[in-house]
N, C-alpha and C positions, 0 to 999 in steps of 0.2 A: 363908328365902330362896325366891324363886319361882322354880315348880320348872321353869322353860326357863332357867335358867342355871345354867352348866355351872361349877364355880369349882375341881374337884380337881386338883390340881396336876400339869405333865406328862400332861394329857389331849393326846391325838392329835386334830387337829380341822380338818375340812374349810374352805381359804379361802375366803373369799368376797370376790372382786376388783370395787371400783362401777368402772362404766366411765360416762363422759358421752361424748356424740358429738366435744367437743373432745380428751380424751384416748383413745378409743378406738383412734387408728392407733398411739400408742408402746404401749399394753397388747398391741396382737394383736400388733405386731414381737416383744415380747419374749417371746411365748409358745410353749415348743416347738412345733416343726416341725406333728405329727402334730395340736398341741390346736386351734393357729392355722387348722388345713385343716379340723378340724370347725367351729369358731366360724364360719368363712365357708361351709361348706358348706349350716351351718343359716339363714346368714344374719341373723346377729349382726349391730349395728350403735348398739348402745348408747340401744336408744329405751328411753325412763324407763319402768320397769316392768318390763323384758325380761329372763328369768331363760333363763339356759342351765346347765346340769352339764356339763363335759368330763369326759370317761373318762380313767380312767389305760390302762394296756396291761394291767392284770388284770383289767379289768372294774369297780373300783371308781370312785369320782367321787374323779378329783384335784383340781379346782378347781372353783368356783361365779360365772359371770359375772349382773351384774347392773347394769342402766343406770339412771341417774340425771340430771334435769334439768345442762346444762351451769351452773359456778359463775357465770357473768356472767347467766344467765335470768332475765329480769323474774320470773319465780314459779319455785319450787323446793317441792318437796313433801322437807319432813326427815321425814315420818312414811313415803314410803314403800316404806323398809325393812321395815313391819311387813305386807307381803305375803308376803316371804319364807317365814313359818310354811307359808302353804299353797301355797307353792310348791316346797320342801325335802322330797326325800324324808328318812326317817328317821336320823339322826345326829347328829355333833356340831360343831359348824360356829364359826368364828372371823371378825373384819376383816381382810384382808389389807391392805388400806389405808381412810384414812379417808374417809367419810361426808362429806356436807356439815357433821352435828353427829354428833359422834359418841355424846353422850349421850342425843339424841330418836331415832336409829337404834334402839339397844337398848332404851330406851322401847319404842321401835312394835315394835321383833320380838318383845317380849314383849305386848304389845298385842295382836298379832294370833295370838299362840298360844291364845288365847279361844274359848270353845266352852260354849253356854249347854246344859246338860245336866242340867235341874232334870225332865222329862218321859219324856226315854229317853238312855238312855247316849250322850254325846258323848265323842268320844274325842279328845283334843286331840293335834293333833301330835308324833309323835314325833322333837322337833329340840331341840337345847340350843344357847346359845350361849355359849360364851366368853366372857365381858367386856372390852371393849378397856380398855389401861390407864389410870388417870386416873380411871375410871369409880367414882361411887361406887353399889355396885350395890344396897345396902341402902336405899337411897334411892329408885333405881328400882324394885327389886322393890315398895317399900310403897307408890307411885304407881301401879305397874301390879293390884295384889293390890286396891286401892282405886279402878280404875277399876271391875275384874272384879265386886266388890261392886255398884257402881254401876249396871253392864250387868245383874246379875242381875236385880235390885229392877225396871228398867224393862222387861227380855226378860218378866218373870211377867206375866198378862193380869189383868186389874183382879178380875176373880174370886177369883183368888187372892191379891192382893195390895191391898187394901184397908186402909183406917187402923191397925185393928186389927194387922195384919200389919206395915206396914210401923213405927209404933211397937213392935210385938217387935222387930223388925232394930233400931230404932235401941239401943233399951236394950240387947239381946244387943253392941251393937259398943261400949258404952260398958263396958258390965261386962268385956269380952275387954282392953279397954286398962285399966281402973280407974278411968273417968270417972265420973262424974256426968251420970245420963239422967235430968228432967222432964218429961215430955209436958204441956202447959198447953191442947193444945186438937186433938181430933178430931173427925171426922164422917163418915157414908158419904156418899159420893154424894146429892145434892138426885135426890129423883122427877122425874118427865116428867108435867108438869099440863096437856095437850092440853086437857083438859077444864075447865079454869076459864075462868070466865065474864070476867073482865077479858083476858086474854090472848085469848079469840078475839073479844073486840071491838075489842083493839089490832090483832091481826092482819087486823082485817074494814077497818078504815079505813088501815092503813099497807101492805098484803101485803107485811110483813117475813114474811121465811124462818126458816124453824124448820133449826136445824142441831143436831148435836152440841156439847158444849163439852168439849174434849179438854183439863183444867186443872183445877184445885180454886179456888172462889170462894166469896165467902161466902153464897150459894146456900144450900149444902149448911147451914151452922149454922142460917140461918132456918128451911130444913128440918126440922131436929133440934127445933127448939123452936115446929114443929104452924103454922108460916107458909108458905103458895105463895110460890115466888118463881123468878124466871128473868132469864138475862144478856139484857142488849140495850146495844149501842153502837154506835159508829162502827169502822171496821177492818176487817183481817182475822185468824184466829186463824194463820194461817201465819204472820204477823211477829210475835205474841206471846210474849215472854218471851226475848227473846234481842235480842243486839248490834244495835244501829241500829234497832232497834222505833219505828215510825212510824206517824201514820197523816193522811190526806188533806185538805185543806180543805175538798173537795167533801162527802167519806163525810162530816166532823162535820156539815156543814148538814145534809147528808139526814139524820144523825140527829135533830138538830135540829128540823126540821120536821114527822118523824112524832110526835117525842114532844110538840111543841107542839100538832098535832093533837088527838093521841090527847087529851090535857085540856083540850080546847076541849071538842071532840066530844062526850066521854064524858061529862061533868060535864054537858054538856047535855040 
């Protein structure tokens, strides 16, 4: 079970009440006298994001306010709850009422108890939650345990986490479940060929830009097997590899045109 949730039975656990701008005036009525005059003191007002702790009269935190998009908001952020972690001081904390979802809340509170600490000690917040009921938590913990996997692999800098490396992960996470891990195809990183003679006569007649390629192509296998080889296309790598990935009519012509160049030219 991941270990920000808190599951022992009859645990004592601080509420945490969402408040949106449309229900914030029935929440602060109903809140004693004393919690009501700090909430406003401090200037509460239920803007999404907006973490307050009320004190009880011994000094402890009896409640936990926290604003959230109102339900009718053209956009609604269900993830975030998972601010919470670094906003909680140390304890144990529950929903006093519901979330927009109540199941992507605890998602993201466990989400953001994350803390990449492959380098020097990170210390992850000291907060557990509760599970609201309904919740199936085993579910979440292995979505949130397998994002935390996932943040690690991308947190590590390519130094150390290279083909080699990252096929150990995969095989270690296939033998931990009892899978079946074949790796069919690695490479390091393709070299940086400044120096080859086709490339800077492509760059003499097109002044394409030399960038980084933040990505695995197959580059790198030509590489492997004693071929120069380098990306060039149309686009940009900002839209690369993700939802709605597009790219321009104009940028394909110009690509278009320098590589029509470039073999006019060169060959000549």
């Amino acid at each position: 079970m991941h270990s920000v949730f808190e599951t022992a039975p009859a645990t004592t656990a601080v509420p945490i009440t969402f408040a949106t701008k449309a229900t914030w005036e029935a929440i602060c009525a109903a809140l004693p006298a004393q919690a009501r005059q700090f909430a406003l003191a401090n200037g509460f007002a239920a803007k999404p994001g907006a973490c307050l702790t009320l004190p009880a009269s011994d000094g402890q935190i009896a409640q936990v306010l926290f604003g959230l998009e109102d339900a009718a908001s053209k956009f609604r952020d269900l993830f975030r709850p998972g601010a919470l972690p670094g906003l909680l001081p140390a304890g144990v904390y529950r929903f006093a009422n519901a979330p927009h979802d109540s199941r992507l809340a605890t998602l993201a509170f466990a989400l953001g108890a994350y803390r990449f600490g492959r380098y020097r000690k990170a210390d992850a917040p000291d907060v557990k939650l509760v599970p609201p009921d309904g919740i199936d938590v085993a579910a979440v913990a292995r979505m949130a345990e397998a994002a935390a996997l996932a943040r690690d692999l991308i947190n590590t800098p390519s130094n150390d986490m290279g083909p080699e490396e990252l096929a150990s992960a995969a095989e270690q996470l296939a033998q931990r479940f009892g899978a079946e891990c074949k790796i069919t195809d690695r490479a390091p990183a393709g070299p940086v060929i400044f120096d080859n003679p086709l490339l800077q006569e492509f760059r003499a007649l097109t002044a394409a830009p030399i960038e980084a390629k933040q990505a695995w192509t197959d580059v790198a296998q030509l590489a492997a097997a004693g071929i120069p080889a380098a990306n060039f296309g149309p686009g940009e790598q900002a839209q690369a590899h993700q939802k709605g990935e597009s790219c321009s009519e104009e940028s394909l012509r110009r690509a278009y045109a320098m590589l029509e160049r470039f073999l006019r030219e060169a060959a000549a």
